[in-house]
N, C-alpha and C positions, 0 to 999 in steps of 0.2 A: 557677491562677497569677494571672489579673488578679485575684481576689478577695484576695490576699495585697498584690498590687502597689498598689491600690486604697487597702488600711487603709493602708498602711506611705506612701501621700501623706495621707491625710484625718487622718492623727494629727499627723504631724509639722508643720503649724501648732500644736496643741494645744501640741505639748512643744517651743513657741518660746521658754518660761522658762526649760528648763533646758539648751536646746541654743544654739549659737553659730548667727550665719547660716550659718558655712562647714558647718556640721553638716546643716543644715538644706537647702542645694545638692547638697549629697553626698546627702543623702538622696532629692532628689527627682530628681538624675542616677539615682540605681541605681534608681528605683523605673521611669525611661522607660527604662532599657537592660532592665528586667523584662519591659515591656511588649514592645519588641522583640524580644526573645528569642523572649517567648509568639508573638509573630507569626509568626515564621521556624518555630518549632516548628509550630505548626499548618499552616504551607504546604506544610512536610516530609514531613508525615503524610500531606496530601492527596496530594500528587505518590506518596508512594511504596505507598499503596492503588491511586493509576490506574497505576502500574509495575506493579503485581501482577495485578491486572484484565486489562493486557495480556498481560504474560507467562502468564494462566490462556488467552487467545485464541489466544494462538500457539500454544502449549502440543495445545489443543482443535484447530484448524487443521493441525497437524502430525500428529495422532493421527488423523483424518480424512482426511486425505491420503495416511499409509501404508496404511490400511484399504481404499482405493476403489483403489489402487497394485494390488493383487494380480487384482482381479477384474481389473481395465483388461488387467492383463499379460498373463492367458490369452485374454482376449477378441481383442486383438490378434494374439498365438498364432494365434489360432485363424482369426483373419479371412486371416493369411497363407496359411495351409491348406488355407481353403475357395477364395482364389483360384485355388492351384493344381489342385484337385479341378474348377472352371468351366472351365479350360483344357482341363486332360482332356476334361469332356464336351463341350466346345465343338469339340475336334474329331474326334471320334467321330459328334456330331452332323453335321458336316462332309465326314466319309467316307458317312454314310448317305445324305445329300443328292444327292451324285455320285451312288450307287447308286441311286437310284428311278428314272431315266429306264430301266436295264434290266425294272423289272419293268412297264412301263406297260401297261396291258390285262390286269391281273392283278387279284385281288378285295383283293391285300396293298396293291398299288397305291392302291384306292380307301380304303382302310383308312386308310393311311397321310395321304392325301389330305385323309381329314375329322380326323382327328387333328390334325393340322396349323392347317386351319384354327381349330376349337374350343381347342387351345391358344394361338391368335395367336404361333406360334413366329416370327415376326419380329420381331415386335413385342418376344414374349420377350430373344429377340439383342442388340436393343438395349437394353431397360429392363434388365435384370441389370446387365452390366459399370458401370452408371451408379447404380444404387441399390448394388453393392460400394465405386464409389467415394465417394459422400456419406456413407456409413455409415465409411469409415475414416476419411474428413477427419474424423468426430463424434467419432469416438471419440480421434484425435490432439488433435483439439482439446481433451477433457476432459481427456488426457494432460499435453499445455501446461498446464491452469490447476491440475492438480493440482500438476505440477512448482514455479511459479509460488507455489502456497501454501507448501512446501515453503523455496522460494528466500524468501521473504517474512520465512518467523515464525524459520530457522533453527534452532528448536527444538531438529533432529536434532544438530547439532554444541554444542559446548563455550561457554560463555558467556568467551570468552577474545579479548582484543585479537589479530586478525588482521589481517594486507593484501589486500584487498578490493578491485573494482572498483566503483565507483558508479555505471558507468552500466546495467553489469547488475543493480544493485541497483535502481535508477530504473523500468526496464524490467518487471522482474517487478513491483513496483509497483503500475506504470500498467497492467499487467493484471487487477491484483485489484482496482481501484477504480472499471476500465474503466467500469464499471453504472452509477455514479455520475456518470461524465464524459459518456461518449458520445450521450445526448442533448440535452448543451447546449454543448458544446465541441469546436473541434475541436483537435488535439494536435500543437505543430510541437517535434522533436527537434533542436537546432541544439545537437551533441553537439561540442566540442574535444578538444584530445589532451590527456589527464592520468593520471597512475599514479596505479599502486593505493596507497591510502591506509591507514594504522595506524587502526583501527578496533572497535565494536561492529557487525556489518552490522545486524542485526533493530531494532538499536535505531535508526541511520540509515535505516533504511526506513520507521520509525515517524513519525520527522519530514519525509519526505517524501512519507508520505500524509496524513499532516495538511497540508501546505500546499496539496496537488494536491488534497485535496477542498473547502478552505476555496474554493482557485480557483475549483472547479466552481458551489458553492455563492452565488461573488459575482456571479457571470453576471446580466444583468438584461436584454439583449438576446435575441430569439428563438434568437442562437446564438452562440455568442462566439468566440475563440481563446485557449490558453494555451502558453504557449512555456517550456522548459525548455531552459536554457542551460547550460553547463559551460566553466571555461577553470580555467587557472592561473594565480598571480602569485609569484612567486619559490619560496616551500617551501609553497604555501598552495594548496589549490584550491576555487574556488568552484563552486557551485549557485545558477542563478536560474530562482525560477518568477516568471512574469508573467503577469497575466491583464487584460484587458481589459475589466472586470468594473464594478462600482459604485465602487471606492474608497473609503477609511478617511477621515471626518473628521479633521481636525488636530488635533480636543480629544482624540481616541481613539488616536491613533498612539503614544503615550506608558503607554496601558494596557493595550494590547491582549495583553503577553504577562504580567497578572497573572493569578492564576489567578483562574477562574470569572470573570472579565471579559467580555462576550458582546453584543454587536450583534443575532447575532439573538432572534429571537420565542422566549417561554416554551415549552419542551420540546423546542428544534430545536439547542439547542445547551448542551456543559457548561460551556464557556470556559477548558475545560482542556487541548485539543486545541495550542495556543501553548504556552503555559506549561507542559506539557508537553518540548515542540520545545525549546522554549529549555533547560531543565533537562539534554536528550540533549548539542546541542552545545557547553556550557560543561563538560561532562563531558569531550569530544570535544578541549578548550581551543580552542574556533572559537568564531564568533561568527555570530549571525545580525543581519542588520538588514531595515528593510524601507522602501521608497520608496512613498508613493503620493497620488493624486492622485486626489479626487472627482469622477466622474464619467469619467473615464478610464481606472482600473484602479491597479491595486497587483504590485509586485516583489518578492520575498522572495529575500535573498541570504544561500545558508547559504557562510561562509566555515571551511576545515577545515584544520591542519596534514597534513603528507606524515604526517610521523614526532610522536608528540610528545616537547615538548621535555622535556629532560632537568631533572629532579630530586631534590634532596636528600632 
């Protein structure tokens, strides 16, 4: 397309003989609205390969989630099970205990005696009921990040505008990203009251882990803070991350949501992770803006209608 847009300007001086000036404005008006066109077209493409990218991740992340779902389930089953089977022998073991003072001066007696010992059965007593219980925190816990993947890519449900809450959207989130944050940040929830919102949820989780990791990533102190805000303002409710991070130069605040526009270092980043974000909530008809300040940090505030508005 620019090679067409291209000739149809490099000619039209040429054919200043047989054309009028107005001919000749006209022509090189449609040949820069060609050029823009081509620009949007290619931004389009781009945006909607890294849409399909993700959607191939969730996709992938959902299919791995209900897979590890099944084992988790029995294994949990089953852990319930074995607790109750410990109780059993725990007091079986219990009643036996009582009973050895009658056999004392017996050779069952001493039997019993080094048994005892050579098993460390107190020791036993206590280390069991404690490695039953780490072992099911572990496995709840993989339950949570399962569920969380899950809550994240929505894959399972309908690609369909629903009413959503965002702060459980947030939440499961900042568990999948966790890896990412928690060794440079710590994470303060300063959550308002707002309704559940008219929505794509996966796709607003996408723009809020793009922001929460850009967060993590502007950190340049040994450990920083990021704050995640929510309120309302009439039919609108917003989302702000704040990080207290490095900050956006002033020449860059104005680019930062082109695509492939990118601050950092070659291979750490595609610069598509914004521009991105911004594509969701203009979808969303919100807006995002962002405030920030070098050397003190940057705020990203996603603004969202309740309902959207009504049209023809």
């Amino acid at each position: 397309m620019n090679t067409i847009s291209n000739s149809v300007a490099s000619t039209a001086p040429d054919m200043g003989d047989n054309l009028t000036g107005d001919q000749v404005k006209e022509l090189l008006r449609a040949n820069e609205e060609l050029k823009q066109l081509n620009a949007r077209l290619s931004d389009a493409q781009d945006k909607l390969m890294q849409s399909e990218k993700l959607a191939s991740i969730g996709q992938l992340a959902a299919g791995v989630a209900h897979e590890i779902n099944n084992p988790i389930g029995f294994i949990f089953s089953n852990f319930g099970t074995l607790e109750r089977y410990l109780d059993d022998l725990f007091q079986m073991l219990s009643a036996y205990e009582q009973a050895e003072p009658a056999l004392a001066g017996t050779p069952v007696a001493a039997q019993l005696k080094a048994l005892r010992e050579k098993v460390e059965l107190d020791f036993l007593k206590e280390d069991i009921p404690t490695l039953m219980n780490e072992s099911k925190d572990g496995i709840t816990r993989v339950r949570n990040i399962v569920q969380n993947l899950k809550d994240f890519s929505r894959v399972d449900t309908s690609q369909e505008w629903v009413l959503a809450d965002l702060h459980h959207g947030i939440s499961s989130t900042l568990n999948i990203v966790n890896n990412e944050i928690k060794y440079k940040a710590d994470v303060v929830k300063e959550f308002g009251e707002i309704p559940d919102i008219e929505c794509l949820p996966s796709e607003l989780n996408q723009v809020f882990m793009n922001l929460l990791v850009n967060a993590a990533h502007s950190i340049q102190a040994e450990r920083g803070l990021i704050t995640i805000r929510t309120g309302t303002e009439g039919d609108t409710v917003w989302v702000d991350v704040e990080d207290n991070g490095g900050g956006i130069a002033k020449e860059n605040l104005g680019r930062i949501f082109d695509p492939f526009f990118t601050t950092k270092a070659v291979g750490k980043g595609t610069g598509l992770g914004l521009s991105l974000s911004y594509g969701i909530v203009k979808k969303h008809f919100g807006q995002i803006d962002v405030f920030s300040e070098v050397g003190v940090g940057t705020r990203f505030r996603v603004s969202l209608p309740v309902q959207h508005p009504n049209e023809d």
